[in-house]
Short mmCIF file of the C-alpha atoms (twelve columns), coordinates in Angstrom:
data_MODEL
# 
_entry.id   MODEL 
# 
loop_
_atom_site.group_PDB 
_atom_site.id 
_atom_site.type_symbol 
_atom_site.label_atom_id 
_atom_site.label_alt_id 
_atom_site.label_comp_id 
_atom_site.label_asym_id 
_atom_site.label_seq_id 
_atom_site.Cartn_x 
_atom_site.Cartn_y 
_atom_site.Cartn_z 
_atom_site.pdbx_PDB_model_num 
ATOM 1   C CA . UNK A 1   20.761  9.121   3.290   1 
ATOM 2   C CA . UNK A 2   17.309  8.396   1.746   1 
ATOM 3   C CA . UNK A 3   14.240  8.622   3.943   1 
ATOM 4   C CA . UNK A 4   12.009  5.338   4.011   1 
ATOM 5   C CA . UNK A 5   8.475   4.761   4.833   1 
ATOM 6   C CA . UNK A 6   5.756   2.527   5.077   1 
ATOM 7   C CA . UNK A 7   2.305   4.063   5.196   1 
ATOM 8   C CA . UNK A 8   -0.736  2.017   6.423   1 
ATOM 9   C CA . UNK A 9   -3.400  4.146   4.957   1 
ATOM 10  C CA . UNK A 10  -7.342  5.183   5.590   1 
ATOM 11  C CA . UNK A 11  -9.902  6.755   3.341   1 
ATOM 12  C CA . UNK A 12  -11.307 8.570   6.715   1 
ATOM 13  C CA . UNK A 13  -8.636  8.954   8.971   1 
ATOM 14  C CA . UNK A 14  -8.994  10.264  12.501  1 
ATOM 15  C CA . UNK A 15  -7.394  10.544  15.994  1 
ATOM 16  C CA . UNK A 16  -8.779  6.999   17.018  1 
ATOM 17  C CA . UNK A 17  -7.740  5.814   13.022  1 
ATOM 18  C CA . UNK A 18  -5.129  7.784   11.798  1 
ATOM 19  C CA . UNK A 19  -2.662  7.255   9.018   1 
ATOM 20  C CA . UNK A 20  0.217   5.537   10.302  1 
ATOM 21  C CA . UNK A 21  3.525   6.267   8.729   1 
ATOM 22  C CA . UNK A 22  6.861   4.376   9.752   1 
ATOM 23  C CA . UNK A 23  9.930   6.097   9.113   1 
ATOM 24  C CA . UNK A 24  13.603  4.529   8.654   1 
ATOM 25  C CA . UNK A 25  16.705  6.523   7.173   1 
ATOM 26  C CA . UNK A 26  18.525  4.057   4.412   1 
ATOM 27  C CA . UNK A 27  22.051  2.580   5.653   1 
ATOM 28  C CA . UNK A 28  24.319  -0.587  5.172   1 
ATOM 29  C CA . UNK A 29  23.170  -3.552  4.110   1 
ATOM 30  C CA . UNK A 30  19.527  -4.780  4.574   1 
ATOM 31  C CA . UNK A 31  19.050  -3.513  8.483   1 
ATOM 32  C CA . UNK A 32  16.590  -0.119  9.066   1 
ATOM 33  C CA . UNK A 33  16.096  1.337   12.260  1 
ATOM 34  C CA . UNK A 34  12.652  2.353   13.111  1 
ATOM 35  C CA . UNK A 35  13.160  5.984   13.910  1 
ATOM 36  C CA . UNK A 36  9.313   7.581   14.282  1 
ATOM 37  C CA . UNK A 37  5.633   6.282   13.619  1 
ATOM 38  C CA . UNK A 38  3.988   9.464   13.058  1 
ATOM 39  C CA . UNK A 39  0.047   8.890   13.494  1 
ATOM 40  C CA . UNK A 40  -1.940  11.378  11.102  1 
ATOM 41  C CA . UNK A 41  -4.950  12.491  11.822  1 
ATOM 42  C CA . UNK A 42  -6.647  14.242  8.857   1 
ATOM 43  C CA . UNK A 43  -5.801  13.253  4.965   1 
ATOM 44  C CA . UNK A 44  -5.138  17.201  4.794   1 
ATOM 45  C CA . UNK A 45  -2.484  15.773  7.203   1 
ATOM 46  C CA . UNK A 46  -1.021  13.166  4.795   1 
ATOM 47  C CA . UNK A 47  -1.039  15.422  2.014   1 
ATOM 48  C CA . UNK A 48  1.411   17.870  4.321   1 
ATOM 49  C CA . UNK A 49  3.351   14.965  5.180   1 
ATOM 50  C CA . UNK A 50  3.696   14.121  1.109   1 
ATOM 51  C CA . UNK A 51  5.064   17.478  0.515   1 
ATOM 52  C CA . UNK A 52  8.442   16.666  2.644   1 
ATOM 53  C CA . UNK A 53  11.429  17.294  0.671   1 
ATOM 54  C CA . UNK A 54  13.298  13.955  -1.131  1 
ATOM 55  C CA . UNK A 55  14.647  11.975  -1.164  1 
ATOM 56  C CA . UNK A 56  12.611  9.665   0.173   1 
ATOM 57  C CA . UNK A 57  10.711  6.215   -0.860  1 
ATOM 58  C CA . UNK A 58  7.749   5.293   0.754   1 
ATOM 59  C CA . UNK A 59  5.404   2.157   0.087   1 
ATOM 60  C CA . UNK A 60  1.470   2.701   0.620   1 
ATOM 61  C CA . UNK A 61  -0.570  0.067   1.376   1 
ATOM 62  C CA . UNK A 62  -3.604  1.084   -0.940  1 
ATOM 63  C CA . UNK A 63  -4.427  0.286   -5.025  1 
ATOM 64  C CA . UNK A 64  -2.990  2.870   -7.194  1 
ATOM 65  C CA . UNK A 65  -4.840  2.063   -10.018 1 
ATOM 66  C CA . UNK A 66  -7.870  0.071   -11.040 1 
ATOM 67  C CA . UNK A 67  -8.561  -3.084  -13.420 1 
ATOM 68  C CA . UNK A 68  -7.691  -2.415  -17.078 1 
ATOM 69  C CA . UNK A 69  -11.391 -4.517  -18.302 1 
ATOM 70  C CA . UNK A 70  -13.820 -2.420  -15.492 1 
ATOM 71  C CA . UNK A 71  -12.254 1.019   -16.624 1 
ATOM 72  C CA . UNK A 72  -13.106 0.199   -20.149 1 
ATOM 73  C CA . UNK A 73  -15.917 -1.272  -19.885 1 
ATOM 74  C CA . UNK A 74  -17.077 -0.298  -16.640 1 
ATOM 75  C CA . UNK A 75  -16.625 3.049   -16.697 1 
ATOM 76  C CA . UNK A 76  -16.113 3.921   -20.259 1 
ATOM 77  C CA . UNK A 77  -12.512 5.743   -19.781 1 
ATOM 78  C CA . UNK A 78  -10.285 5.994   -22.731 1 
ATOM 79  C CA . UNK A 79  -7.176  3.867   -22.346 1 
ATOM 80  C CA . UNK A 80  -5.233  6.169   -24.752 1 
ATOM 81  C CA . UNK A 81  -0.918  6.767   -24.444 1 
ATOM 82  C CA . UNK A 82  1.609   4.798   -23.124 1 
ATOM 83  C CA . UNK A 83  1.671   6.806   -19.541 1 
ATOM 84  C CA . UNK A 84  -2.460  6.709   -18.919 1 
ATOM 85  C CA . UNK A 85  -2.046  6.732   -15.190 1 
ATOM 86  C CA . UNK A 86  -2.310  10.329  -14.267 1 
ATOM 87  C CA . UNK A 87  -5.451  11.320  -17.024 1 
ATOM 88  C CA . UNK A 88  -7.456  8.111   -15.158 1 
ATOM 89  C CA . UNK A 89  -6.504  9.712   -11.741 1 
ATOM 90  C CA . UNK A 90  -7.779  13.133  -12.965 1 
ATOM 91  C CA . UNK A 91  -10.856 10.853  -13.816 1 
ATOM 92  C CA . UNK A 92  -11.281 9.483   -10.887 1 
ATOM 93  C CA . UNK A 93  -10.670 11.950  -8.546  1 
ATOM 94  C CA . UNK A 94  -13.772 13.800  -10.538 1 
ATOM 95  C CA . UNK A 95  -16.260 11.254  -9.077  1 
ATOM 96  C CA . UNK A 96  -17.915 11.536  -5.990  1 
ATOM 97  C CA . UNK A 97  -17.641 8.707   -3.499  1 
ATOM 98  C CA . UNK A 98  -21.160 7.815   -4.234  1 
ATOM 99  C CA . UNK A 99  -21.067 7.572   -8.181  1 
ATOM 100 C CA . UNK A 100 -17.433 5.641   -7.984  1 
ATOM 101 C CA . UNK A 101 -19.318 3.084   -5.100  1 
ATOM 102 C CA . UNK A 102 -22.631 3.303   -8.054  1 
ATOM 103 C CA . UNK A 103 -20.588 2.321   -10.824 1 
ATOM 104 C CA . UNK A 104 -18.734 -0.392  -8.753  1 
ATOM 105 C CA . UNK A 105 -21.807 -2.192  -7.745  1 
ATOM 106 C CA . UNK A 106 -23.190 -2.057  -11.511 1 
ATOM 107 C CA . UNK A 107 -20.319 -3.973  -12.973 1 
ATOM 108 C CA . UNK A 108 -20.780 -6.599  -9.997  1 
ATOM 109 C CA . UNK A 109 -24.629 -7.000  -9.867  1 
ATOM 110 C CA . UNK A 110 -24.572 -7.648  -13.893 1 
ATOM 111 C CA . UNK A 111 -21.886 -10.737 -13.419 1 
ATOM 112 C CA . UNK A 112 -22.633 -14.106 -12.175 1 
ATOM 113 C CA . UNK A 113 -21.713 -15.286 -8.310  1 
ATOM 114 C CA . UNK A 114 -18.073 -16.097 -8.060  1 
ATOM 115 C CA . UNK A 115 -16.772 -13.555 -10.862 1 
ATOM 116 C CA . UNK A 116 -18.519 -10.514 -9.463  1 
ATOM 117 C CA . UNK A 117 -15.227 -7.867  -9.152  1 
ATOM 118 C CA . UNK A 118 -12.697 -7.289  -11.753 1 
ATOM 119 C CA . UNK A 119 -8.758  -8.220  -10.452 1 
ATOM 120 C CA . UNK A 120 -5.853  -6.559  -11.373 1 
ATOM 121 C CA . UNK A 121 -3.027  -8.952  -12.834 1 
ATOM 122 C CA . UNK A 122 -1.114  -7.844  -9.237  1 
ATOM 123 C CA . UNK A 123 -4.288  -9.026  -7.227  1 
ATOM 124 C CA . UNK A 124 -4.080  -12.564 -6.855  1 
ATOM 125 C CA . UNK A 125 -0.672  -12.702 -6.998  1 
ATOM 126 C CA . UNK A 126 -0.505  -10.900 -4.144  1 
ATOM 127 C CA . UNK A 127 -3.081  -12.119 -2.350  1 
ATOM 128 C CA . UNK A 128 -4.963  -8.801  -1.925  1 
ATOM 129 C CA . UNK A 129 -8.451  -7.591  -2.373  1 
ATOM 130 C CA . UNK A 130 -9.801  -6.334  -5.746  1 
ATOM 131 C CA . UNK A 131 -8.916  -2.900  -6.214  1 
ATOM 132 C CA . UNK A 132 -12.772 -1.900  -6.761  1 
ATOM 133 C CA . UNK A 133 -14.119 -3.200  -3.927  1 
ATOM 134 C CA . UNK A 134 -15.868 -0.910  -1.696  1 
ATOM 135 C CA . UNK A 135 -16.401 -2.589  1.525   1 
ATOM 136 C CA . UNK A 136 -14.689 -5.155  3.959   1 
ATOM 137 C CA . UNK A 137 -12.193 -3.890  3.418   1 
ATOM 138 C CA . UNK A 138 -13.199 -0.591  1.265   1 
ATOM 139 C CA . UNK A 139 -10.167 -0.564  -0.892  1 
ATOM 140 C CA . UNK A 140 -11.289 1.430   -3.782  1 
ATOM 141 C CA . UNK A 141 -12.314 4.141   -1.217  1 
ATOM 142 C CA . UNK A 142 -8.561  4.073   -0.231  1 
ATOM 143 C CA . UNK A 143 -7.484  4.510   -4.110  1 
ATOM 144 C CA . UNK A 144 -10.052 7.157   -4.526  1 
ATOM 145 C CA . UNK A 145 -8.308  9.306   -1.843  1 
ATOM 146 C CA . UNK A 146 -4.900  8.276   -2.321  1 
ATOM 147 C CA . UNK A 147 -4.182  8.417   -5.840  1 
ATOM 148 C CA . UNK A 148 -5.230  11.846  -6.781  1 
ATOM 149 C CA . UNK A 149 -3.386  13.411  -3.880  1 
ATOM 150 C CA . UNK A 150 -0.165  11.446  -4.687  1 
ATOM 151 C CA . UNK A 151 -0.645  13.263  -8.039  1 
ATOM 152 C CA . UNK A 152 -1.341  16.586  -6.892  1 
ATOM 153 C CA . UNK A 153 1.162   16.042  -4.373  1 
ATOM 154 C CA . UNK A 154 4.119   15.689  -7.755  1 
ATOM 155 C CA . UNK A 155 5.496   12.750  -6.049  1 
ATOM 156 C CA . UNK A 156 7.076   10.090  -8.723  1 
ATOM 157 C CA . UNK A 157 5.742   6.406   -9.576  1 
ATOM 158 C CA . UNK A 158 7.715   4.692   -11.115 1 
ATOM 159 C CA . UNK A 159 6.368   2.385   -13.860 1 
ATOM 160 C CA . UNK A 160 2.981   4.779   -14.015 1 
ATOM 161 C CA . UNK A 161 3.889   8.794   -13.539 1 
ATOM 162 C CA . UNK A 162 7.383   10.134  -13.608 1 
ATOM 163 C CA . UNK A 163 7.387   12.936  -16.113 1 
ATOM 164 C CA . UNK A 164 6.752   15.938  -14.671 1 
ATOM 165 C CA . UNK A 165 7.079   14.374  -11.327 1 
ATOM 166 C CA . UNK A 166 9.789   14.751  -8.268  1 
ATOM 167 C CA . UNK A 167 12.171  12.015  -8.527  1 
ATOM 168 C CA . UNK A 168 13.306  12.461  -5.095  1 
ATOM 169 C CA . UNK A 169 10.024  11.523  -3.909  1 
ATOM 170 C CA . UNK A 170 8.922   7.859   -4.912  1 
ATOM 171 C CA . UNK A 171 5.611   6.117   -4.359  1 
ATOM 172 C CA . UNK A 172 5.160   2.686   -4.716  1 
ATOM 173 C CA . UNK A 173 2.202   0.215   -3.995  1 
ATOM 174 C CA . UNK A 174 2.635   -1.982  -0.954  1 
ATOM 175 C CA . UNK A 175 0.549   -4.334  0.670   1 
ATOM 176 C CA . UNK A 176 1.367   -5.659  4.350   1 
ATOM 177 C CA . UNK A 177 -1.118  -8.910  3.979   1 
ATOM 178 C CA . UNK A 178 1.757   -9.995  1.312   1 
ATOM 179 C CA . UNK A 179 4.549   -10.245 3.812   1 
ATOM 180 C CA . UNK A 180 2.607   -10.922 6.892   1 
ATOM 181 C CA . UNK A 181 1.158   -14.186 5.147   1 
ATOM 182 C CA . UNK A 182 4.382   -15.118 4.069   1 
ATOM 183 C CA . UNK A 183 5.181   -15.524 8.218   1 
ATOM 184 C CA . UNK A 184 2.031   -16.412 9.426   1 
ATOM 185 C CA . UNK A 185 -0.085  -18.187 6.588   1 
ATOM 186 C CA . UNK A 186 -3.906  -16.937 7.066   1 
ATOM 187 C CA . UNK A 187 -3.392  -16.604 10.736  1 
ATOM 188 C CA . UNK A 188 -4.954  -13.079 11.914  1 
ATOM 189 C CA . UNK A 189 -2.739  -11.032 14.098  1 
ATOM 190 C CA . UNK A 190 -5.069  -7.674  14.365  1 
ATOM 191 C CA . UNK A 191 -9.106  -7.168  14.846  1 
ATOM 192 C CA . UNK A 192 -10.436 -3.440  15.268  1 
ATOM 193 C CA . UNK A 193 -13.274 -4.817  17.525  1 
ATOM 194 C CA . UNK A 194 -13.102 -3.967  20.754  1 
ATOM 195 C CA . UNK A 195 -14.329 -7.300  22.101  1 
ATOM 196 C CA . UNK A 196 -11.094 -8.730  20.358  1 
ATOM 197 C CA . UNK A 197 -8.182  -6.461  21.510  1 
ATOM 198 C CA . UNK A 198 -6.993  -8.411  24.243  1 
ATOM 199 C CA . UNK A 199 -6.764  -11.673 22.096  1 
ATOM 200 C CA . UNK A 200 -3.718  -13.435 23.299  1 
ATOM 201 C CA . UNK A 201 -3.559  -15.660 20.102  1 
ATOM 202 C CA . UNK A 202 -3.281  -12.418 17.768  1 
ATOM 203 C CA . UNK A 203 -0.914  -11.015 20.141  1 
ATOM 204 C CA . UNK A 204 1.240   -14.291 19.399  1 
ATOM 205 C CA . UNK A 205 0.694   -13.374 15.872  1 
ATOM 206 C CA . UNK A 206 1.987   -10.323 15.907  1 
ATOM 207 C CA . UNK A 207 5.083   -11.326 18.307  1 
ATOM 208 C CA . UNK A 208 6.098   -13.632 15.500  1 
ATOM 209 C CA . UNK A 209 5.810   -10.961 13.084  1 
ATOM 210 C CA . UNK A 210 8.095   -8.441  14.748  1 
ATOM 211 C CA . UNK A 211 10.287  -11.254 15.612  1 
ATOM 212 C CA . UNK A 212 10.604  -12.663 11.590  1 
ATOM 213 C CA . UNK A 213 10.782  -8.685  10.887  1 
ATOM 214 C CA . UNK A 214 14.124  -8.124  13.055  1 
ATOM 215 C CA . UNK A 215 15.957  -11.315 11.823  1 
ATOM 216 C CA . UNK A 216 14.716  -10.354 8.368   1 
ATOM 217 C CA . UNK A 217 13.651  -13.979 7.842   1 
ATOM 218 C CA . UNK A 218 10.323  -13.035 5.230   1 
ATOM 219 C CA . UNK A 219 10.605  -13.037 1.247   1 
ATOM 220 C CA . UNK A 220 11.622  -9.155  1.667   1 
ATOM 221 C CA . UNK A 221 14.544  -10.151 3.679   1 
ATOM 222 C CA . UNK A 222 14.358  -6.047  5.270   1 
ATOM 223 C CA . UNK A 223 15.215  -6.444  8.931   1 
ATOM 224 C CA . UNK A 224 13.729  -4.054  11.253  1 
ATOM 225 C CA . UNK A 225 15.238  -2.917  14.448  1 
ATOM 226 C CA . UNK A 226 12.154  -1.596  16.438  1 
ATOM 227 C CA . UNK A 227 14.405  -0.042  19.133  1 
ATOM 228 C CA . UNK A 228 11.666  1.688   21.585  1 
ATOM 229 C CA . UNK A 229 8.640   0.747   19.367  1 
ATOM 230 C CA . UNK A 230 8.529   -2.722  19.952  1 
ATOM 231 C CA . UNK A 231 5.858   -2.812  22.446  1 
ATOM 232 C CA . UNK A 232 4.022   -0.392  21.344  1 
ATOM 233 C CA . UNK A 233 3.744   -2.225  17.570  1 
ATOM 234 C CA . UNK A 234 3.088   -5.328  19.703  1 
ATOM 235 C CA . UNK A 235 0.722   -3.697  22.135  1 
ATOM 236 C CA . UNK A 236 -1.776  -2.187  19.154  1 
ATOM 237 C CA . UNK A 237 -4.340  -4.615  18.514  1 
ATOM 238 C CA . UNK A 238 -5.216  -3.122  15.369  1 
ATOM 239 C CA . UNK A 239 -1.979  -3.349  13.820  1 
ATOM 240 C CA . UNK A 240 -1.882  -0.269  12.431  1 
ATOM 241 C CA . UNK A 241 1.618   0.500   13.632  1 
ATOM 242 C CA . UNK A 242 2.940   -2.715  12.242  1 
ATOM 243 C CA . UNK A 243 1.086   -2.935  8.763   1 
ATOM 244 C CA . UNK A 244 3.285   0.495   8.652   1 
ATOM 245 C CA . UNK A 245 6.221   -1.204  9.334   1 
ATOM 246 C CA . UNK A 246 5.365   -4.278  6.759   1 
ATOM 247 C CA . UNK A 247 5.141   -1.736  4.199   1 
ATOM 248 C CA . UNK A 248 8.281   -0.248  5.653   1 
ATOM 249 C CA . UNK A 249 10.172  -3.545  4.927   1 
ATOM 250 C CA . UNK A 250 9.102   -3.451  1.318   1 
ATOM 251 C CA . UNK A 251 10.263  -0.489  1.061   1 
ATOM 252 C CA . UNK A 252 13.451  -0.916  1.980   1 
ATOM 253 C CA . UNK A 253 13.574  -4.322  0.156   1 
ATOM 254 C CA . UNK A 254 12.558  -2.063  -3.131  1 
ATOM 255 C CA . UNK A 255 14.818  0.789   -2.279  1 
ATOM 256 C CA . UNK A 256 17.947  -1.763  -2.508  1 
ATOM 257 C CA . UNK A 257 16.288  -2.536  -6.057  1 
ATOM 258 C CA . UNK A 258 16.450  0.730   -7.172  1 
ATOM 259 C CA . UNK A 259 19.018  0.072   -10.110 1 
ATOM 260 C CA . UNK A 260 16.737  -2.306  -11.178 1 
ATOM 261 C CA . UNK A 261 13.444  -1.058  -11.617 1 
ATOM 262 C CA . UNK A 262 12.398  -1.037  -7.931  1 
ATOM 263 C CA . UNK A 263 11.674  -4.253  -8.231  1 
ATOM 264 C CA . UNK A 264 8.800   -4.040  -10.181 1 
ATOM 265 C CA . UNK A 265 8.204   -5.922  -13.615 1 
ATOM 266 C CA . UNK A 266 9.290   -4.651  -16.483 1 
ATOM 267 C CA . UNK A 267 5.909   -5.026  -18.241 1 
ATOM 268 C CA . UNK A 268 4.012   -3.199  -15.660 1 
ATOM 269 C CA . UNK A 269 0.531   -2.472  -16.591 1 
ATOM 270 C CA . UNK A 270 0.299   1.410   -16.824 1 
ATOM 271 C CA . UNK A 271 -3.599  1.347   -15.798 1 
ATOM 272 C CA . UNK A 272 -3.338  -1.243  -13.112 1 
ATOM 273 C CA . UNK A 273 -0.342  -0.871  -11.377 1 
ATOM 274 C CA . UNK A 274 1.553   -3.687  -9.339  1 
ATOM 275 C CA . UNK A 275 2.057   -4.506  -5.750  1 
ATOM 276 C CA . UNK A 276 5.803   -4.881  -4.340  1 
ATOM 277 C CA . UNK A 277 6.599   -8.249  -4.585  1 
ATOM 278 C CA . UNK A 278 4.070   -9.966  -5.831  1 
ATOM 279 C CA . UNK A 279 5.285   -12.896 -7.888  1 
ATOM 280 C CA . UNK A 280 7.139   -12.116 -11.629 1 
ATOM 281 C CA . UNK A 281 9.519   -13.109 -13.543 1 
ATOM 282 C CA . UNK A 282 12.581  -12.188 -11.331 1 
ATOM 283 C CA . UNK A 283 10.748  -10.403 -8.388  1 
ATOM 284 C CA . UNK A 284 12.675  -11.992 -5.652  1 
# 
């Protein structure tokens, strides 16, 4: 059986923040068991975890790849072959937090209010944050750690790096925010401030996440059963155990897709990348 995971991810991970990674084993039907939530403490951590033999499919919620306009313009990258994914990564994994954050804030300070960040095509379709945006939440931070170690790690994505690459061990981009507004609209079910832990109203939130998540009644149909970590994906007011688990579900929702192109569209941008289920021609 295939391994599947969901990975809620961190661009400075720590005991008291770790990467969370939900595991599941692939079986009948739409139905995963939640069989571990490992909690990883270092990214030197992660990229030991990545190195754990296929097959497996995991989806990580963090950008793989940035807008097509702001790494042409922006940063001046050529845009050259039909696979360009990997020879960006390089690219970007060559800047310092710093410079990437520097060139960022350039492209955004020279536009007017209301059209400061560049959006993938995946963005608003998903709902998510631009993939360059470096704080609240700092996603291009995320990408900036992520990416390169996915491709030193020789793990496959499809639609932007498989030659070369394992194809026992798939990436693919989720996003938990896609399938968690889907249940709850824009009501917020986690806070990482400590004055909000013990807010009964996101607590609600997140019981009627778990609870959509085990009758598999969500766009990604996966159900979940949580088995011992219920409570304790309930009980974590920062959600980091369930986001896991969200991306777990699209996971198995794009593992069950598999023959198909994982789900993803068949014009995937190369550069940009594309969140699991996000809207397409014949996503769902």
């Amino acid at each position: 059986m295939t391994l599947l995971a969901g990975i809620d991810f961190s661009s400075t991970p720590r005991p008291r923040k770790p990467i969370t990674v939900a595991l599941a084993r692939s079986g009948q039907g739409d139905v995963l068991t939640l069989a571990d939530l490992l909690r990883l403490p270092s990214l030197a951590a992660w990229s030991d975890w990545l190195a754990t033999p296929g097959p497996w499919v995991g989806a990580f919620d963090f950008p793989f790849g940035l807008p097509r306009d702001f790494v042409a313009q922006g940063l001046g990258w050529p845009l050259d072959g039909e696979r360009p994914w990997a020879a960006l990564t390089r690219r970007l994994a060559a800047l310092s937090r710093a410079e990437l954050i520097a060139h960022c804030r350039a492209w955004c300070d020279a536009r007017p209010p209301g059209a400061k960040f560049a959006h993938r095509a995946t963005d608003p379709r998903a709902g998510s944050s631009p993939s360059m945006k470096w704080i609240n939440p700092p996603v291009v931070l995320m990408l900036h750690e992520g990416a390169p170690r996915l491709l030193a790690a020789g793990v496959s994505l499809p639609g932007l790096h498989t030659e070369g690459a394992d194809p026992a061990r798939v990436a693919l981009e989720g996003y938990p925010g896609l399938l968690a507004r889907a249940v709850l609209g824009r009501a917020s079910y986690k806070s990482d401030e400590p004055a909000r832990r013990a807010d009964p109203v996101r607590r609600a939130a997140r019981e009627r996440l778990i609870a959509a998540l085990e009758t598999g009644d969500h766009p990604f149909t996966t159900r979940i059963d949580f088995g011992a970590w219920r409570e304790p994906c309930l009980d974590d007011a920062g959600a980091d155990a369930l986001d896991a688990v969200l991306c777990l579900a699209q996971a198995g929702w794009a593992w069950r897709r598999r023959a198909s192109g994982w789900g993803l569209p068949p014009d995937l941008d190369a550069v940009e990348g594309w969140i699991l289920g996000a809207p397409h021609h014949g996503s769902m």
